[in-house]
C-alpha positions in Angstrom: -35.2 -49.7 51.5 -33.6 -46.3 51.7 -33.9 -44.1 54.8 -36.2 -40.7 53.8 -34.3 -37.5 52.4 -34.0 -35.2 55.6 -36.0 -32.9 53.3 -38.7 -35.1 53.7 -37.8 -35.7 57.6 -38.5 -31.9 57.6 -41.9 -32.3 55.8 -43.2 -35.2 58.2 -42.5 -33.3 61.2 -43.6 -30.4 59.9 -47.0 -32.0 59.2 -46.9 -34.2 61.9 -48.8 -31.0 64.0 -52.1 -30.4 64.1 -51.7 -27.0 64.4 -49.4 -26.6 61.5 -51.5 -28.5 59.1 -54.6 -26.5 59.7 -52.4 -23.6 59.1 -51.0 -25.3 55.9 -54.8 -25.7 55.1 -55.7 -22.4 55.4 -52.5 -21.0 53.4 -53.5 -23.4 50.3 -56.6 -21.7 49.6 -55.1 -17.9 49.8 -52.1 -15.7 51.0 -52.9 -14.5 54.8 -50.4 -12.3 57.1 -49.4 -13.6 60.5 -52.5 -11.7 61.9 -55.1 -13.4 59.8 -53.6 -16.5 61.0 -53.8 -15.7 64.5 -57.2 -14.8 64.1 -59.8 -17.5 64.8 -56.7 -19.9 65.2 -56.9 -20.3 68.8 -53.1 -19.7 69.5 -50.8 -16.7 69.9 -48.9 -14.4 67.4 -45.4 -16.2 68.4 -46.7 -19.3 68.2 -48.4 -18.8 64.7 -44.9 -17.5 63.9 -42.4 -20.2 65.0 -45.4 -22.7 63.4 -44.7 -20.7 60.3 -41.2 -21.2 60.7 -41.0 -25.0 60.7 -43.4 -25.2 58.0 -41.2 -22.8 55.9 -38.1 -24.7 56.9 -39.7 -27.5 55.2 -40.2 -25.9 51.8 -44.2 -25.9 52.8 -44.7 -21.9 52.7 -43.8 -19.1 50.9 -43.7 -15.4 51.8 -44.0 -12.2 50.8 -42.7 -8.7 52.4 -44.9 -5.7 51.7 -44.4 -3.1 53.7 -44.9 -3.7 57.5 -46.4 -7.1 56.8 -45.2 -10.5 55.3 -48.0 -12.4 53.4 -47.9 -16.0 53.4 -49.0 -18.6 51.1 -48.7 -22.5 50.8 -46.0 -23.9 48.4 -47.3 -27.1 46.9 -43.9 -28.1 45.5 -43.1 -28.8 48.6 -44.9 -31.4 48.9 -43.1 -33.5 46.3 -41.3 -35.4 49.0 -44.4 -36.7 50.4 -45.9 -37.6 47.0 -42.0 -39.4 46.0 -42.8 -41.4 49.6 -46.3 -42.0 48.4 -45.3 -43.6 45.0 -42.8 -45.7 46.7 -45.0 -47.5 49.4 -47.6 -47.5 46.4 -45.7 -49.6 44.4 -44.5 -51.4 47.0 -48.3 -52.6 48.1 -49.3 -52.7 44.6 -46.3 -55.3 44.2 -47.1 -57.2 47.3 -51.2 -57.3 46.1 -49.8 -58.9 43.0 -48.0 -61.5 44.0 -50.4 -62.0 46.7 -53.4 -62.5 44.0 -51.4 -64.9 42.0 -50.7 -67.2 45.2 -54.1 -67.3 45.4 -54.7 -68.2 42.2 -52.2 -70.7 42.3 -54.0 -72.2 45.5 -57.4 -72.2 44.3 -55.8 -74.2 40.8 
């Protein structure tokens, strides 16, 4: 099998945090600025900002300047990496269920 894209390095580590996938979470269901983010987060401003960072780096946000503010908002197709890695290891189970079910077949024969 072939080692993951470092895109989708990126994503895993990216989602591998708690704290970034709650802030993931909350970006998927609307655009917020750093301070609605802080707010009720639990964390400071700079670290709701470097969290922002990594998840941008992956491809996982978006943003938006306007005016003094930057709005952020979740980018879904950056998720394709992790659905490409999904398919894969679904296949690959499918596969292995199949041949498993006719061995067992074959057995009970």
């Amino acid at each position: 099998m072939e080692p993951m894209p470092s895109s989708a390095d990126a994503l895993f580590r990216a989602l591998g945090d708690p704290t970034r996938r709650a802030l993931f979470e909350r970006m998927a269901q609307r655009e917020l600025t750093v301070r609605a983010l802080t707010e009720g987060s639990g964390i400071s401003q700079p670290a709701v900002s470097k969290h922002l960072a990594v998840l941008k780096g992956a491809g996982l946000v978006l943003d938006r300047p306007q005016g003094r503010e930057t709005h952020y908002r979740a980018n879904p197709r950056g998720l394709a990496p992790l659905l490409d890695w999904m398919r894969l290891h679904e296949n690959l189970w499918a596969d292995s269920f199949d041949r498993l079910e006719d061995l067992l077949k074959r057995m009970d024969q």
